[in-house]
Backbone as JSON, one array per atom type, in Angstrom:
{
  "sequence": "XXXXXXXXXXXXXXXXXXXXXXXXXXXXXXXXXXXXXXXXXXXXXXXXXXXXXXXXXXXXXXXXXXXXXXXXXXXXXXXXXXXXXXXXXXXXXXXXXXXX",
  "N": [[3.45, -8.04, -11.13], [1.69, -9.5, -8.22], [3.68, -8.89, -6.12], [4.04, -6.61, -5.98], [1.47, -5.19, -6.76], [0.56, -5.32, -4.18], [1.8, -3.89, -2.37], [1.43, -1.46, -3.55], [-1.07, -1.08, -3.69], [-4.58, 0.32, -2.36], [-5.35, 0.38, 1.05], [-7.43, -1.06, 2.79], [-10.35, -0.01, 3.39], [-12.59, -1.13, 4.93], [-13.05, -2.49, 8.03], [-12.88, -5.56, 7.63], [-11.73, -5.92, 5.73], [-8.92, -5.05, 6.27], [-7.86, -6.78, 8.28], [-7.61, -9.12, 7.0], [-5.83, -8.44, 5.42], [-3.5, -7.81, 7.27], [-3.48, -10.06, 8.32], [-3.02, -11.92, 5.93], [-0.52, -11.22, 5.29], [0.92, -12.04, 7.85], [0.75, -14.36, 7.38], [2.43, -15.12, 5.01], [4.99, -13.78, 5.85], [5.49, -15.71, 8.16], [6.04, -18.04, 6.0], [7.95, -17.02, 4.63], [10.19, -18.44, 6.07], [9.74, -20.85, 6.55], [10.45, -24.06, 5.66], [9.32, -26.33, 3.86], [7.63, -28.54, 2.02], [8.49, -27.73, -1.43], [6.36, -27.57, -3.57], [3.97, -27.69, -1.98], [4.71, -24.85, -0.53], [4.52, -23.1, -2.88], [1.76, -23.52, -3.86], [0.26, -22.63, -1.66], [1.6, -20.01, -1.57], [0.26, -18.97, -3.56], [-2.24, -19.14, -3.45], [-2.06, -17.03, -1.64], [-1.82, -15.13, -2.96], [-4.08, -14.86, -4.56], [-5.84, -13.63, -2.41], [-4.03, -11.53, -2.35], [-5.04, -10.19, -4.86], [-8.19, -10.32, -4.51], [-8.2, -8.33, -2.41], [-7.11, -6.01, -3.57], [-9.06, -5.37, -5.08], [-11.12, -4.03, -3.1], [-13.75, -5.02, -2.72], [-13.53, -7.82, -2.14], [-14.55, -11.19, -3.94], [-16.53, -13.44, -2.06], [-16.92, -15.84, -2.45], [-14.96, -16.72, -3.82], [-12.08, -16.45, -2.49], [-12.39, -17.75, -0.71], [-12.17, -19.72, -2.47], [-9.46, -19.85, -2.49], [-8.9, -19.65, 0.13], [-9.14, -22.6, 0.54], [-6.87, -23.54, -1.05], [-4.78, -22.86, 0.31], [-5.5, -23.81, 2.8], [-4.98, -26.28, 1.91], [-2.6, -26.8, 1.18], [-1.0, -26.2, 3.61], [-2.49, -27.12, 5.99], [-1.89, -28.97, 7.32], [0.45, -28.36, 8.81], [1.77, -28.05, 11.64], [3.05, -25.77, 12.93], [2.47, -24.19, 11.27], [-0.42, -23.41, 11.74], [-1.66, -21.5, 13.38], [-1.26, -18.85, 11.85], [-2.45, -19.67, 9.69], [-5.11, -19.77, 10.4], [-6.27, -17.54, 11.53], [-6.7, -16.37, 8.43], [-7.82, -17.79, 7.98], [-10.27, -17.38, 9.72], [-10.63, -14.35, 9.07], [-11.27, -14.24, 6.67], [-13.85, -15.78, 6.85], [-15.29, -13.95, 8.32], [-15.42, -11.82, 6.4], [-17.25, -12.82, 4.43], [-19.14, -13.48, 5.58], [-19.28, -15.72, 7.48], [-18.32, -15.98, 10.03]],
  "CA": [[3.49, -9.08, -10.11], [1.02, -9.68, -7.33], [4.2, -8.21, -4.69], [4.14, -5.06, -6.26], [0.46, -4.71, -6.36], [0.79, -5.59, -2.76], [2.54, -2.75, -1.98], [1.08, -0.07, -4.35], [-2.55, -1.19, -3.86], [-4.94, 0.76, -1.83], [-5.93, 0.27, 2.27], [-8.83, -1.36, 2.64], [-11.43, 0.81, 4.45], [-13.27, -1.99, 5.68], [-11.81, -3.39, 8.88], [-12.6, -6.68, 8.02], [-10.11, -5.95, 5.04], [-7.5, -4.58, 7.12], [-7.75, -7.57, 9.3], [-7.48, -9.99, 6.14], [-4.7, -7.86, 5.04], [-2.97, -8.08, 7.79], [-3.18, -11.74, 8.28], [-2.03, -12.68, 4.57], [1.12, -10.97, 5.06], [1.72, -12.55, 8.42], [1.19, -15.84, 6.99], [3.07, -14.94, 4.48], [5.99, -13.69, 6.61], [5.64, -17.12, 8.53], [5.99, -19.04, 5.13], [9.2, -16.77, 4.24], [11.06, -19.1, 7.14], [9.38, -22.3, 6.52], [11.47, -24.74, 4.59], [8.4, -27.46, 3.92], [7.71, -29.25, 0.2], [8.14, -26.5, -2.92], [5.17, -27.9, -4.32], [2.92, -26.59, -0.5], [5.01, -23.23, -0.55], [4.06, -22.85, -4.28], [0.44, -23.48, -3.71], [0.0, -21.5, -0.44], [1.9, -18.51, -2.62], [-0.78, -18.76, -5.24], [-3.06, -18.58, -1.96], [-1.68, -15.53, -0.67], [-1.83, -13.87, -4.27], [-5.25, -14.89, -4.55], [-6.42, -13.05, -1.65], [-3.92, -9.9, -2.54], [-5.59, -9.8, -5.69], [-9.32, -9.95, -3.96], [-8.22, -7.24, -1.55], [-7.02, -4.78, -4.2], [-10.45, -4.6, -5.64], [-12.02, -3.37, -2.14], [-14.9, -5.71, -2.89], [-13.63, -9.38, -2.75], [-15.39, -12.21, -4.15], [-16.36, -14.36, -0.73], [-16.74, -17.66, -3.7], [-12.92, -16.88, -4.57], [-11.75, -16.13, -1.37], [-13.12, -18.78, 0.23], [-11.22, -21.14, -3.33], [-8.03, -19.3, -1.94], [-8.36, -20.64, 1.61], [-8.81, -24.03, 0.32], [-5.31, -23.68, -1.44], [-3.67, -22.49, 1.75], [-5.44, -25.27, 3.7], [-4.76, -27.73, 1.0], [-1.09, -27.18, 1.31], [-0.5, -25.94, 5.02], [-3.29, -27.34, 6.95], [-1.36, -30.34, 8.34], [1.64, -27.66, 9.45], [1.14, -27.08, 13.18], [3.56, -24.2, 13.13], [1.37, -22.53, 10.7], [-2.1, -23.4, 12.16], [-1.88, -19.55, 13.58], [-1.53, -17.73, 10.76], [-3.83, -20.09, 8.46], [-6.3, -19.82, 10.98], [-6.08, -16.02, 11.09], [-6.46, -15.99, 7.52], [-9.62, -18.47, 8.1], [-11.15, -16.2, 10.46], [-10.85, -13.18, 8.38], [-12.16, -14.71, 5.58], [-15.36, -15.99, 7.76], [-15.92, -12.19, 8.81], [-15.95, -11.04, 5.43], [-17.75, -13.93, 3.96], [-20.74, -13.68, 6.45], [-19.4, -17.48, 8.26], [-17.89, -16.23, 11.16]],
  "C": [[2.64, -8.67, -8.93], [2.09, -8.65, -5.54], [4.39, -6.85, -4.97], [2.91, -3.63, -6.12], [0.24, -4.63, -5.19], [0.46, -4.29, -1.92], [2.06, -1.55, -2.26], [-0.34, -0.06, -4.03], [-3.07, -0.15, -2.5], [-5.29, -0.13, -0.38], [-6.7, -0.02, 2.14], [-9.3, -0.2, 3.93], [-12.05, 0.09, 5.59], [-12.54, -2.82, 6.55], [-11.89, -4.46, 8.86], [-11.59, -7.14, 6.59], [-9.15, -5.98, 5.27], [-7.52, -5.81, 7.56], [-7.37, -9.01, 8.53], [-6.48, -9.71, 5.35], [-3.78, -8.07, 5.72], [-2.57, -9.8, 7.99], [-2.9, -12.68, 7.23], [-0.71, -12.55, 5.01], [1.17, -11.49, 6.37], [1.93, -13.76, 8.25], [2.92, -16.01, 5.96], [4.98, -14.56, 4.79], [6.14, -15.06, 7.13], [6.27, -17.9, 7.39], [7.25, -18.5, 4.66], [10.26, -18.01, 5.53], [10.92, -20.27, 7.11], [9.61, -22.78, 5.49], [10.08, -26.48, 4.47], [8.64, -27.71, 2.26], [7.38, -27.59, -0.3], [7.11, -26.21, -2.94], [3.87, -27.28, -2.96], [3.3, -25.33, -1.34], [4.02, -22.84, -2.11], [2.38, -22.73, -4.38], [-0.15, -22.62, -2.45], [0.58, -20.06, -0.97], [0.67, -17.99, -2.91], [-2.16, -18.64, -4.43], [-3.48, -17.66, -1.79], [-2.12, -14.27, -1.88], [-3.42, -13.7, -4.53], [-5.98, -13.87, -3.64], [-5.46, -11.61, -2.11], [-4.94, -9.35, -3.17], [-7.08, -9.27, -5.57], [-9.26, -8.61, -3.58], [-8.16, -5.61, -2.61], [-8.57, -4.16, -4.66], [-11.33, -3.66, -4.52], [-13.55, -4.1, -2.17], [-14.5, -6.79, -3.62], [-14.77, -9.92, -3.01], [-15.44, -13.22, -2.92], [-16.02, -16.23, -1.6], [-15.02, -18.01, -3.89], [-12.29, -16.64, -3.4], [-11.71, -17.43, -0.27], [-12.14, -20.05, -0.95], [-9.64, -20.87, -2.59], [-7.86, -19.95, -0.37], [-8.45, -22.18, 0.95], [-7.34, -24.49, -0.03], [-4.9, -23.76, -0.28], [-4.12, -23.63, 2.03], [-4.89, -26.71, 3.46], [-3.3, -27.86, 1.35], [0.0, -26.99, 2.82], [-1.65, -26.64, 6.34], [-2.79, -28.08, 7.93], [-0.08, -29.72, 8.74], [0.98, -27.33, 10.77], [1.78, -25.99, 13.6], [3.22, -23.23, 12.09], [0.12, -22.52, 10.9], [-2.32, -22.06, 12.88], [-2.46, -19.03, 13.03], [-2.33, -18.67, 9.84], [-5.0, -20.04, 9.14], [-6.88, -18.27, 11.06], [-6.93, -15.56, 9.85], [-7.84, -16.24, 7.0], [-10.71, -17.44, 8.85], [-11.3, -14.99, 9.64], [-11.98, -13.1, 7.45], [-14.19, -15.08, 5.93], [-15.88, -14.68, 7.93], [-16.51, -11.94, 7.57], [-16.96, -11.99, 4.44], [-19.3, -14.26, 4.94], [-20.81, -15.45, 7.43], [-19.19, -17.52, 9.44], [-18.45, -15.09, 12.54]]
}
């Protein structure tokens, strides 16, 4: 499971890993508290896993990374108590992705 690799996976080196690391899991923390449709949570999950999964390699894909924010946005964008942390998550992604 994606929360195990989580956990076990290596530090990114690159601080604009760390910084995309960090800001999954606080979305992710956010989204443990937020009682919105299944069917969001479920797709903003599959989000969050998306980007673990990037991170473990130490050399995401910006193409897949970039499909992974669409999820999140797709299913949280219109939350204004998670426009924070999805924006966070946006910004990161921009760094490492050469957009921001």
């Amino acid at each position: 499971m994606v929360d195990d690799l989580r956990s076990a996976g290596p530090r990114p080196a690159d601080p604009h890993l760390a910084e995309l690391r960090a800001a999954a899991q606080a979305l992710r923390r956010e989204l443990a508290g937020y009682r919105g449709d299944p069917a969001d949570l479920r797709a903003a999950e599959e989000g969050l896993d998306a980007v673990d999964a990037h991170l473990l390699t130490g050399e995401p894909d910006g193409a897949r990374l970039r499909g992974a924010l669409l999820l999140l946005v797709g299913a949280l964008g219109s939350v204004s108590a998670l426009s924070g942390p999805v924006g966070d998550v946006r910004r990161a992604i921009d760094r490492i992705t050469g957009k921001g």
